[in-house]
C-alpha positions in Angstrom: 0.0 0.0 0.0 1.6 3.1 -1.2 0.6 6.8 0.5 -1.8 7.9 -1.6 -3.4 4.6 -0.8 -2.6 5.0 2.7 -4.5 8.4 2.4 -7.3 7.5 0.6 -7.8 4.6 3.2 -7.8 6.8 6.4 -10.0 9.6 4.2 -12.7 7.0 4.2 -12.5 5.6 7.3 -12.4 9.2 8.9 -15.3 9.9 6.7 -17.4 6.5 7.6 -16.7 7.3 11.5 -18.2 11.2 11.4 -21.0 9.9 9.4 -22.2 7.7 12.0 -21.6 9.8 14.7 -23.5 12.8 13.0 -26.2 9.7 12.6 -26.0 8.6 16.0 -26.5 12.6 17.2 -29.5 13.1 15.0 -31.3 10.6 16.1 -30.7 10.8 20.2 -32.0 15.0 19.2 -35.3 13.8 17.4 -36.0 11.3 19.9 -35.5 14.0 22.6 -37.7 16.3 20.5 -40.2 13.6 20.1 -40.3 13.5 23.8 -40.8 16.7 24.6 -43.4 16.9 22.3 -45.4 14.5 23.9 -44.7 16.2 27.2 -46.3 19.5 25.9 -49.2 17.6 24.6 -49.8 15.8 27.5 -49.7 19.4 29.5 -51.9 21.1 26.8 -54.2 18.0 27.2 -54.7 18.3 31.1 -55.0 21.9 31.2 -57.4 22.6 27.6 -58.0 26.2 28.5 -55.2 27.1 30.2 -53.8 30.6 29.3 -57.0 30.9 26.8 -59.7 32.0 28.8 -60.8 33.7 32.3 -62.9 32.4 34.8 -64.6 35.7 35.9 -67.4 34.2 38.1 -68.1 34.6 41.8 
């Protein structure tokens, strides 16, 4: 295996290696958005008017 070989070896393996940890980060922030989606629906759905209206009554 010459250098440029040599080179062109690492290249890709450098390449492979940020490509699944860009992967691996993108996927751990859309299950964390997923989450906290479900946590603000759950919130919305317990409190329906919340922030939307005023009780006024005595």
């Amino acid at each position: 295996m010459n250098a440029v070989q040599l080179k062109q070896a690492v290249t890709i393996s450098l390449t492979k290696q940020v490509q699944e940890t860009a992967q691996a980060q993108a996927s751990i922030m859309l299950e964390g958005f997923a989450k906290t989606q479900q946590n603000i629906q759950a919130a919305q759905a317990s409190h329906p008017s919340l922030g939307k209206t005023i009780d006024i009554r005595a």
